[in-house]
Structure formats: structure tokens, C-alpha cells
N, C-alpha and C positions, 0 to 999 in steps of 0.2 A: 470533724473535718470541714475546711471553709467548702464553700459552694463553687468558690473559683478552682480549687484543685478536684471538683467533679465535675467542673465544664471540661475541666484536659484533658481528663480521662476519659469523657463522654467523646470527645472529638479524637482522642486517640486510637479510641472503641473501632469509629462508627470507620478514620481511614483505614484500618486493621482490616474492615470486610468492604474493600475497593471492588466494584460489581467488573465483571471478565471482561477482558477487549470484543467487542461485537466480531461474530465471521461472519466472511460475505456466505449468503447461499449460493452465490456463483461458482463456477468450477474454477479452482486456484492455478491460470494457467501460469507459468514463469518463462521470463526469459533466463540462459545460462548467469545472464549477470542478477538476475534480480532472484535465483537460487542461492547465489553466492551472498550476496544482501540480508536474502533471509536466514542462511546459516552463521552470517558475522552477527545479526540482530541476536539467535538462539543463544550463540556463544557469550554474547555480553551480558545478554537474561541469567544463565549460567552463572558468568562471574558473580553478578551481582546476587544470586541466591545463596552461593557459595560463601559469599563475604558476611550478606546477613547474619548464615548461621555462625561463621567463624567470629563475627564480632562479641559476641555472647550478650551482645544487647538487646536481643529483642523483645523484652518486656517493654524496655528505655523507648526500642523505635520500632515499633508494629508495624506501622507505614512502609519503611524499607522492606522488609517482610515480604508484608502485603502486595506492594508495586514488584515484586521480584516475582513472587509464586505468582503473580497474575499475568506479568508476563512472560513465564518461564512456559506456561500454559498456553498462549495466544500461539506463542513460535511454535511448540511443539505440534500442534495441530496446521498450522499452518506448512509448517514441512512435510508433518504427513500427509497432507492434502494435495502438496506441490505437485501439479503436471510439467516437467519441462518441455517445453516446448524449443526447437532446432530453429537456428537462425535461417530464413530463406535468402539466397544469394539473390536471388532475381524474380520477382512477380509480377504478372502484367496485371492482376489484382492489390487490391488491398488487403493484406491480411497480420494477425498478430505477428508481432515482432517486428514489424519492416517502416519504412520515416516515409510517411505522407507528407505532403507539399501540396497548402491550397490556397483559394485566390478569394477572399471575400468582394462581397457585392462593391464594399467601399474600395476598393483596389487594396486593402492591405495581406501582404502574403505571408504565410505562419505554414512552418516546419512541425511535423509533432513523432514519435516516435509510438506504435500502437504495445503499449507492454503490458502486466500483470496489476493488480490492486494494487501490492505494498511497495512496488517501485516506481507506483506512476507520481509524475509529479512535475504538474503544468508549467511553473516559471523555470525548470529547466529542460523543458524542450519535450517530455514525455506524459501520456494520456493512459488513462487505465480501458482495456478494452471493454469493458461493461460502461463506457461516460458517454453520453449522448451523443457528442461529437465522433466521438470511433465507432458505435451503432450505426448510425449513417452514413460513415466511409467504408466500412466493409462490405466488400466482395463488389465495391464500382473498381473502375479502371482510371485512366487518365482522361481527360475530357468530359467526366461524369459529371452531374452538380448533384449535390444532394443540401437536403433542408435542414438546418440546424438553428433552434432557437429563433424560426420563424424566418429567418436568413437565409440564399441560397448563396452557395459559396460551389466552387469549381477545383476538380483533384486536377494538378497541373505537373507532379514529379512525384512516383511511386520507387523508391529505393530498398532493399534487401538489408 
């Protein structure tokens, strides 16, 4: 056997045992939408386990496989973990689920929504409640400043 076809192998080996998606130690809180995210995420895991085995290739493609039972496994715990947590209509705090509105030192103003780990995601407008930034907005109100990344910045619109 040449040496090149026991590098594929060896490389096919090594994606075959793709190491688990990390959990957070945090408490897996959700919002209703970011339950519905991680059940559409389980169901695609799903698919795609479902098809690996249906293609009858998996000698051929291990990696498929692999990335499928790895993430059929990430979801499934992660659902089991799910807290939902109930949208608040109105807080005079800051708290999970609800759109903070702040005022950095350089005057620039940034909107963020305070949600769960697998839904947060900064360039569209949302923050995971364990990220530095929503540690030190929770539980001020409007007019509070609090210090983030050595910066004091000001909560200026608390929304449900």
C-alpha cells in the first residue's frame, strides 16, 4: 500500500473521532425564540445523522458521521439543559431577555438584546447573558453606568 493512501486514512481516522462541542458550565437559560433555534439546530443534527446512516457510505465518509453524532449529541444535551425563560413585558431593571440601550463614553449608542449562549450573536443586535458586557448591565436600571472593558458607558432605554 503507497504511504499516500495511509495519510487518507490516517486523516480520515483522526476526523472520524471529532473531540464533542464544549458546554457551557453556565445554566442554559433560553429565550422562547432561542428554544425554538435550538430545537430547529437538533432537528437538522437529526437530519443529518439520519442521512449519514441512510447513505450507506460511512466507511467512504467517517467525518459526516462523525460531525453528525457530534452534533446530534451537543443539541441533545443542550435541550436537556434548556431553562426557558418568559419574555418580561416591562422592567425597570435589566434583566435576561429584554433590549438594553447604552450610551458609551465616546457618545456612541448600541442597542443589545440580553439572551442565552447559542442565540447570542453580537453583529445582530444580541449578547449572551454570561458576556462581560450583560454582567455589568444586570440588575442597574436607567441612568446607571457601569464599567465594561475599563470604559464606563450609561443604560439610557430598558425595553421588555
Amino acid at each position: 500500500m503507497s504511504v499516500a493512501f495511509t495519510r487518507d486514512e490516517d486523516h480520515e481516522a483522526a476526523a472520524a473521532n471529532l473531540p464533542d462541542r464544549p458546554i457551557s458550565p453556565h445554566p442554559n437559560l433560553v429565550t422562547p425564540e432561542g428554544l425554538a433555534q435550538l430545537e430547529a439546530a437538533f432537528a437538522e443534527a437529526k437530519a443529518a445523522y439520519t442521512a449519514a446512516q441512510a447513505s450507506g457510505l460511512i466507511n467512504e465518509d467517517r467525518t459526516a458521521m462523525a460531525r453528525a453524532t457530534r452534533d446530534l449529541r451537543y443539541y441533545t444535551a443542550r435541550l436537556g439543559s434548556a431553562q426557558r425563560i418568559e419574555p418580561v413585558s416591562a422592567s425597570e431593571r435589566v434583566v435576561f431577555g429584554c433590549r438594553v440601550t447604552i450610551e458609551r463614553d465616546d457618545g456612541r449608542t448600541q442597542a443589545f438584546r440580553i439572551v442565552g449562549e447559542d442565540e447570542a450573536n453580537p453583529a445582530a443586535g444580541s449578547i449572551s447573558y454570561v458576556s462581560p458586557l450583560a454582567q455589568a448591565l444586570l440588575g442597574k436600571t436607567v441612568g446607571d453606568e457601569a464599567r465594561v472593558a475599563g470604559a464606563s458607558v450609561e443604560i439610557t432605554a430598558i425595553d421588555g
